[in-house]
N, C-alpha and C positions, 0 to 999 in steps of 0.2 A: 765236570771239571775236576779234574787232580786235586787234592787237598794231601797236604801233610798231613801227619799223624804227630800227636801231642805225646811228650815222655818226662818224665820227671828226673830231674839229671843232679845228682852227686847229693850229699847230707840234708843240702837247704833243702833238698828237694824243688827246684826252678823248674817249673815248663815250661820244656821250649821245645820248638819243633823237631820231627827227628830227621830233620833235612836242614841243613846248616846253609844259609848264604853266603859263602866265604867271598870277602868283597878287592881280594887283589886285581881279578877282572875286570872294574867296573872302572878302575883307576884313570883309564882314555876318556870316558864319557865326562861332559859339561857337567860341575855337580846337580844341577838342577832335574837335567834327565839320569844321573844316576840314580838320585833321588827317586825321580818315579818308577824306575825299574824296582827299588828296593819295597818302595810304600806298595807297589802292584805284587809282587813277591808276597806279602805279609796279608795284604786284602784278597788277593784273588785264590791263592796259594798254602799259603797257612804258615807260608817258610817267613818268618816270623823272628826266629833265632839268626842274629846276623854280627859274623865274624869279622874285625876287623887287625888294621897292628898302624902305627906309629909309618912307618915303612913300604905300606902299602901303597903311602900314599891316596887311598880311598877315602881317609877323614872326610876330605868337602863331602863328597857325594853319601857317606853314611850319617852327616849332619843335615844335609837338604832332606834325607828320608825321613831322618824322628821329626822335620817342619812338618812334615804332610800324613803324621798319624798321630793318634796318643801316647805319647811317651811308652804307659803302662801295658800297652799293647804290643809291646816287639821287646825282643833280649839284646842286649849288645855284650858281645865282649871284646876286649880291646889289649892290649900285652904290650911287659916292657920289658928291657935289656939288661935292666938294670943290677947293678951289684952292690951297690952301696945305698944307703940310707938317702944321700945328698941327689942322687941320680934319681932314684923313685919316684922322690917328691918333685925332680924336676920332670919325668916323666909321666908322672899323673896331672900336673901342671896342665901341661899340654896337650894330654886328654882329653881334659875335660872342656878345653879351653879351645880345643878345633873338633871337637863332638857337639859344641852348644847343648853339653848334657848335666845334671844335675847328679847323676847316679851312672855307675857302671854295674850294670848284672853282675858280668863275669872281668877279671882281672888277671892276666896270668903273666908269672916269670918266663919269658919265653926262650925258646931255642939254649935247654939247660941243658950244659953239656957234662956239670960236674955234680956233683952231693945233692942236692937241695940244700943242707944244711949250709956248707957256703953259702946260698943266697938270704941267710939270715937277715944282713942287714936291709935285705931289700923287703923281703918276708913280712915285717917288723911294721914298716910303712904302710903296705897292703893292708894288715890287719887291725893298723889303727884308723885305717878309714873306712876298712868294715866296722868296727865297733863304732862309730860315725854313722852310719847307715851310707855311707858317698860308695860301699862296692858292693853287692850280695855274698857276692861267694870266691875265692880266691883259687887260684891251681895254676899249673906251669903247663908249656909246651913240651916236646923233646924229640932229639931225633933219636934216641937213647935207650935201649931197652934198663937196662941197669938202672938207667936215672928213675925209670918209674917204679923199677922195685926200690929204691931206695926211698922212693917218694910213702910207702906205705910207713917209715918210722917219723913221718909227718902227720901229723892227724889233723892238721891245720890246711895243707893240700887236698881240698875237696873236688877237684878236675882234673882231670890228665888230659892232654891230648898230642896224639902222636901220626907217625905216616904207616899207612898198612895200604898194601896193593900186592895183586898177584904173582908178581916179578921182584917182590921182594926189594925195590928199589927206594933212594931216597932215608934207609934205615941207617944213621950213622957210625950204629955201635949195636952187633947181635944180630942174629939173625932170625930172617923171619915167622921162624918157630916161636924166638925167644920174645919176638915181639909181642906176637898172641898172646904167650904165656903170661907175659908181664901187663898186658891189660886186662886177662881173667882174670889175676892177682889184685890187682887194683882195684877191678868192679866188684870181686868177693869182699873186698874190708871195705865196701862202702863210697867208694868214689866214683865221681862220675866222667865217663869214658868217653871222646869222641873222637874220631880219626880224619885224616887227610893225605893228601896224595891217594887218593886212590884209586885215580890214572897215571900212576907216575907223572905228574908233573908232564901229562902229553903224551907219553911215550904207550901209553896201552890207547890210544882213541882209537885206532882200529880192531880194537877189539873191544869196544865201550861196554855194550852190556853186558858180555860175559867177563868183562875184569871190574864191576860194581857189581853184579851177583857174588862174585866170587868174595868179596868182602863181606857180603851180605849175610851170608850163611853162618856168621859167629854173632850174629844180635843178641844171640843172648847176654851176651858181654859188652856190647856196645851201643850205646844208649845212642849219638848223633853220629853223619853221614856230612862230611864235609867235601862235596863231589868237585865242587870248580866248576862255575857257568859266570858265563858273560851276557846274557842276555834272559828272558822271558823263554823264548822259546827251547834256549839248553834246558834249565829249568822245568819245563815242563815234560820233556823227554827224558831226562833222570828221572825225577821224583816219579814218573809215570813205573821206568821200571824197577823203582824203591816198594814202591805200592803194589806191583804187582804180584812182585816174587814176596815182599811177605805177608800180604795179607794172604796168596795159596798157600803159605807155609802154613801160617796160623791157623785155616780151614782144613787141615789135613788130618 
């Protein structure tokens, strides 16, 4: 059977899987069977690392799943909107409070479209509940090439995560070159890298495996693979051809 592969992603150094269970998908299912697609994901699978947002609407079902494993044994990350100090706190509020979780792994400013440093005031909150132990590690989303080079005069942004696919789509600002560049960037000063969209949001599924190869081939830079499955069986057809294209790389 398939197994992820384990990586160690941004300062703290967290391992999590290098196959991300991004859980906007799952968002239709009763939380209970979301739940077990996610707890089966992490036991049978190793995908283990499971992304969520506020937004997704997935909550239930990413709380039914930490019922049915040990806490310590799966990563969550979870992202807020926020821009103010007052928002943060109402938005980690809520977090934690429809996650039924004690701790958030990963925490991030999401969908940053300007400075980092404007999101100070939100920044600020994150980091007081990382020194708290209530987050691990802190970083932002973006659809932004710039934003993540900008993110390197932050040393406090230990995650980036952004959209990379063949077509170049879903990049809001720069182009697809500058995308790469600006996650090489980011992964050389130390942070940790993981991408999305990289089916365009649907638009490449007919070309599935040669448009996740083709992202594939920059691992050196990219620590997690956030592909988009809605069930076990996607799941197990990605990660199939995650594993396959690089463990021959790695034997080569």
């Amino acid at each position: 059977m398939e197994r992820a592969d384990i990586v160690n992603m941004g300062k703290a150094k967290i391992p999590v899987s290098q196959v991300a269970f991004g859980t906007e998908h799952i968002n239709c299912y009763a939380p209970s069977l979301g739940g077990d697609i996610l707890a089966d994901a992490a036991k049978l699978y190793n995908v283990f690392f499971w992304d969520t947002d506020m937004v997704y609407g997935s909550h239930p079902q990413v709380a039914a799943g930490l019922s049915k494993v040990n806490r310590e044994d799966v990563v969550v990350c979870s992202k807020t909107y926020a821009l103010t100090q007052k928002q943060a706190q109402s938005d980690l509020d809520r977090i934690f409070a429809e996650l039924k979780t004690d701790y958030l792994d990963f925490c991030l400013l999401h969908r940053v479209e300007v400075s980092p440093q404007d999101y100070s005031p939100a920044l600020e909150v994150l980091l007081e509940k990382k020194e708290k132990g209530l987050i691990r590690s802190v970083g932002l989303s973006t659809h932004y090439a710039k934003v993540i080079e900008k993110s390197l005069e932050v040393p406090e942004i230990e995650v980036v995560c952004a959209p990379l696919n063949r077509d170049g789509s879903r990049i809001d600002q720069g182009s697809r070159k500058e995308m790469i560049d600006a996650l090489k960037s980011a992964h050389s000063a130390g942070k940790g890298t993981y991408v999305i969209k990289m089916l365009g949001r649907g638009d490449l599924l007919y070309d599935l495996q040669d448009a996740i190869e083709w992202v594939l081939q920059f691992d050196s830079f990219i620590d997690v693979y956030n592909i988009g499955f809605a069930n076990l069986a996607e799941l197990k057809q990605d990660l199939a051809i995650v594993n396959n294209f690089l463990h021959t790389k790695q034997a080569q």
